[in-house]
C-alpha positions as CSV (number, residue, x, y, z in Angstrom):
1,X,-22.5,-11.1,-80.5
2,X,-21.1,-14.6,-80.2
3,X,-22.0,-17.6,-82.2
4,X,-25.1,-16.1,-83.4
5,X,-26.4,-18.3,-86.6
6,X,-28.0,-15.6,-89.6
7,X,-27.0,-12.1,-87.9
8,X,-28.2,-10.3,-91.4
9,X,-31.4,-12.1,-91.3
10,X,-32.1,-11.3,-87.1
11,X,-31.1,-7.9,-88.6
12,X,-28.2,-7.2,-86.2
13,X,-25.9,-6.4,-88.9
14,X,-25.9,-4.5,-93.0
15,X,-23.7,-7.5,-94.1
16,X,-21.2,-9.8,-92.5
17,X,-18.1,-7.7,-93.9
18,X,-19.8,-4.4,-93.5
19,X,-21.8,-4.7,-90.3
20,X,-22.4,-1.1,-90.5
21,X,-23.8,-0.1,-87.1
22,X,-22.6,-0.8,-83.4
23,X,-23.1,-4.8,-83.8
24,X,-20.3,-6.8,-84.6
25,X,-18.7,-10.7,-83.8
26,X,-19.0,-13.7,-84.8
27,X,-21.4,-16.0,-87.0
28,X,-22.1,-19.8,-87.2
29,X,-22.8,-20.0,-90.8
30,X,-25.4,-21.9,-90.5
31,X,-28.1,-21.1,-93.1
32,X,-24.8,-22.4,-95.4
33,X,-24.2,-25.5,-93.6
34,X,-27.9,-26.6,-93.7
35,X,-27.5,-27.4,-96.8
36,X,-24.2,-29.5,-96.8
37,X,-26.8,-31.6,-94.2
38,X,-28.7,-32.1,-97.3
39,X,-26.2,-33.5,-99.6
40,X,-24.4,-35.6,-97.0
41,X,-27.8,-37.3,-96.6
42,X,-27.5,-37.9,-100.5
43,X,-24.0,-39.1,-100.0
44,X,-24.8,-41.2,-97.4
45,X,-28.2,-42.8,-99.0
46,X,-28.2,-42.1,-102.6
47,X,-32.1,-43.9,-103.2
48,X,-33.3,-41.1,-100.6
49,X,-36.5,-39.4,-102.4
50,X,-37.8,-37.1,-99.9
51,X,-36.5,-35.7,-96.7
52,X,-38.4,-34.0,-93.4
53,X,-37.2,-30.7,-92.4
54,X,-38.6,-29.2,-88.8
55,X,-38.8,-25.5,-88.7
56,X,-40.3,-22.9,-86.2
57,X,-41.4,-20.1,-88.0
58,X,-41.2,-17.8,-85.0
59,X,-37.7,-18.0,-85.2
60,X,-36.5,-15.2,-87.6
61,X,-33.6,-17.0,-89.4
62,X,-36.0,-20.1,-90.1
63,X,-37.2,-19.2,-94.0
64,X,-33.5,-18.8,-94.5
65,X,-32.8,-22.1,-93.4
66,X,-35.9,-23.9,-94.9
67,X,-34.9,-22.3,-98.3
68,X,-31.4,-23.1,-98.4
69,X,-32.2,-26.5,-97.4
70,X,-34.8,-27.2,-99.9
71,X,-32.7,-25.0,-102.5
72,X,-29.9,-27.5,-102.0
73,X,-32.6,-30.2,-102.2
74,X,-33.9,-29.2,-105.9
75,X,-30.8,-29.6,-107.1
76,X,-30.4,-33.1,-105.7
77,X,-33.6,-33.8,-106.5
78,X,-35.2,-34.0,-103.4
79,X,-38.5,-33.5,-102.3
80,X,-38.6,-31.6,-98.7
81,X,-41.5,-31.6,-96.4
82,X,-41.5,-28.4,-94.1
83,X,-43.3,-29.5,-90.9
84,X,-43.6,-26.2,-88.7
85,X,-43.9,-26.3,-84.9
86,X,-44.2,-23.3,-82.3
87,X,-44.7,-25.3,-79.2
88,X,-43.7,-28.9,-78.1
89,X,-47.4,-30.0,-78.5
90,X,-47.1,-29.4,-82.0
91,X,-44.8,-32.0,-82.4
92,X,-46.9,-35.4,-82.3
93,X,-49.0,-34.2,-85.2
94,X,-45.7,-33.5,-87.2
95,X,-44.1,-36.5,-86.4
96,X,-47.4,-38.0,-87.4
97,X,-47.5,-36.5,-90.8
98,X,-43.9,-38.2,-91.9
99,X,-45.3,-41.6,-91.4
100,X,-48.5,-40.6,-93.7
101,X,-46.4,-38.7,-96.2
102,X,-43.8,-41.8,-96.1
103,X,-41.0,-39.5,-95.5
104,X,-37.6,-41.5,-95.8
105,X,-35.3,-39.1,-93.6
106,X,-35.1,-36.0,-91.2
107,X,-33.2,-33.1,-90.5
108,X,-33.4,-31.4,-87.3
109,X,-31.8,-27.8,-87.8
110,X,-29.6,-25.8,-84.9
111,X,-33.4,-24.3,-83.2
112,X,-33.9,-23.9,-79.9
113,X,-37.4,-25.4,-79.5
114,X,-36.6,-28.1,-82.0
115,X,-33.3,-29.5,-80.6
116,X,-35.0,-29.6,-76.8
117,X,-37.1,-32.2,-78.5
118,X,-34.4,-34.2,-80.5
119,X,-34.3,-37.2,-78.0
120,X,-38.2,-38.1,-78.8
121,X,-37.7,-37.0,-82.9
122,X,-34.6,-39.9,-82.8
123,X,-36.6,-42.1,-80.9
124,X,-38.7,-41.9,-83.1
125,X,-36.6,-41.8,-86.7
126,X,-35.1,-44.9,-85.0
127,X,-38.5,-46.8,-83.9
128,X,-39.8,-46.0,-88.0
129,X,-36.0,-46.9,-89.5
130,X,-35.5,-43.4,-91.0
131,X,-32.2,-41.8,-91.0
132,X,-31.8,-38.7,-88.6
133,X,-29.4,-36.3,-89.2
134,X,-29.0,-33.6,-86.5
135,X,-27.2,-29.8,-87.0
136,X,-24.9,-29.0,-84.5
137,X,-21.6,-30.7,-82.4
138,X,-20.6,-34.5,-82.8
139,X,-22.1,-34.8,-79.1
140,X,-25.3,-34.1,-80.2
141,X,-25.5,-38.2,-81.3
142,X,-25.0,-39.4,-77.8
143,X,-29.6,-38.6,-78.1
144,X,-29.5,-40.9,-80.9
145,X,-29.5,-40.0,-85.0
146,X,-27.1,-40.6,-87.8
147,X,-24.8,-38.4,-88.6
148,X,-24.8,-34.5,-87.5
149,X,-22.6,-32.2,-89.1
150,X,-22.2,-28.6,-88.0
151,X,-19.2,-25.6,-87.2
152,X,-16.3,-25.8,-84.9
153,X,-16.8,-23.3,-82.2
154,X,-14.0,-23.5,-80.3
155,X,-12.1,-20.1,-81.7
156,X,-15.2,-18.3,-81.5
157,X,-14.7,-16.9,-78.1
158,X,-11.2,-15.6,-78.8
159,X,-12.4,-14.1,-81.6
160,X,-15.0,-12.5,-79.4
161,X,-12.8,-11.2,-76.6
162,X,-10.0,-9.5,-79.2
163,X,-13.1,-7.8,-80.9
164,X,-14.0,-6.7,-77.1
165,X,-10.3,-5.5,-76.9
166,X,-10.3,-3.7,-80.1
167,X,-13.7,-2.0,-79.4
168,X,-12.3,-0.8,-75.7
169,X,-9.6,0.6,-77.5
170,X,-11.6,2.7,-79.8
171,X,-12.4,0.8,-83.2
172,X,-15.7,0.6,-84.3
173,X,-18.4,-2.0,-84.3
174,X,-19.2,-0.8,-88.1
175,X,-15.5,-1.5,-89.1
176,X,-14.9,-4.9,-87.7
177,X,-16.3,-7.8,-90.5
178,X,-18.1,-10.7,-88.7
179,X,-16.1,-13.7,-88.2
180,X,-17.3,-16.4,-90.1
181,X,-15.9,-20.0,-89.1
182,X,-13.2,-21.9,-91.0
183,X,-13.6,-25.4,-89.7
184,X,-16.3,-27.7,-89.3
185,X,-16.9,-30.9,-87.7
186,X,-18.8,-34.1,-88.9
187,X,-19.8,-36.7,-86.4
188,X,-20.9,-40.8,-87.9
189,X,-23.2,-42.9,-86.0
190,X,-22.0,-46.8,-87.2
191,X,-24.3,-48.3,-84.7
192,X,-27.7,-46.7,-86.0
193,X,-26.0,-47.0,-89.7
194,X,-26.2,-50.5,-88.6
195,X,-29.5,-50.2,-86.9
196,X,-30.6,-49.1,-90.4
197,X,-28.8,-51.4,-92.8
198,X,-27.1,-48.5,-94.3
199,X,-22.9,-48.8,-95.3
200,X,-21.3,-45.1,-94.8
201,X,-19.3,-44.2,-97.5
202,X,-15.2,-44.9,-96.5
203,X,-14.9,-41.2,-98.4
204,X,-17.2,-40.3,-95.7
205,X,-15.4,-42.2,-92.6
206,X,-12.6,-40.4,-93.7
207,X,-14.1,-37.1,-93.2
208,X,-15.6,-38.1,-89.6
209,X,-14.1,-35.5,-86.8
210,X,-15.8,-38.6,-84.3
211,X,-17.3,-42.2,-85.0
212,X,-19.6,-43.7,-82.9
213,X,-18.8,-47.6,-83.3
């Protein structure tokens, strides 16, 4: 498997450093990194009371992801409102339900169904002033949001094609530990922090793998 985001919780594997049946590769971590989403939003607007969080609960890792992000949350003191969607009809009642709860930001997690629809969610975090902040690649802000914040991919398919190697040669899916990535990118959006009358951090700027000006 390559790049696949909670292989324990799709039940591919026992755990990542035991995989323990003929499953093995590499993993995204990105139950984990849905919650650093969570406190760079903090970071990046401290007042920030209560946050939006899509999920589609056909998706097998989404409970993972909605809990680490609202366990995260708690601790910042955040309030997170779940809105679940299975279709993209679903999503003008959720979107409708942030303005009536007065939601102040959204997080749109590495989904399938959700990203196809992150164009209309940023237009419209951008046409209510909320901050958007999307999981995944620092392209992912050329549709509009924030900041995004997600793992580097890039060594993911050599990692892939020596486990392919090893497994031609005769070692065992069981033996080989899932690779977990090392690096992980962070992408800043200036012009909607603009947009928004928000100041990024400079501790933040710093950390920025790409800045949109």
């Amino acid at each position: 498997m390559w790049s696949v985001g909670d292989p324990v919780g799709y039940g591919f594997v026992a755990s990542l450093p035991k995989p323990g049946g003929n499953v093995t590769g590499t993993s995204t971590m990105v139950i984990e990194t849905g919650g650093k989403l969570v406190e760079l939003l903090k970071e990046t607007v401290p007042a920030v009371a209560r946050l939006a969080l899509f999920v589609n609960p056909g998706n097998p890792g989404a409970a993972s992801y909605a809990h680490q992000v609202q366990k995260v949350a708690e601790a910042l003191r955040l309030k997170v409102q779940v809105l679940e969607v299975w279709r993209p009809d679903d999503f003008e009642g959720a979107l409708a339900a942030i303005v009536r709860e007065r939601t102040e930001a959204i997080i749109v997690p590495p989904e399938p169904l959700i990203r196809s629809q992150r164009r209309r969610i940023a237009e419209f975090a951008a046409q209510h002033h909320l901050p958007l902040l999307l999981h995944g690649p620092p392209g992912l802000l050329e549709s509009g949001g924030l900041l995004t914040y997600g793992s580097r991919l890039s060594e993911q398919p050599r990692i892939v094609a020596s486990y392919v190697d090893r497994i031609l040669k005769g070692a065992r899916p069981a033996d080989l530990p899932v690779q977990q990535p090392t690096e992980f990118e962070l992408g800043v959006n200036l012009k909607t922090a603009k947009a928004l009358g928000l100041t990024i951090p400079p501790s933040l700027l710093a950390r920025a793998d790409q800045v949109i000006e």
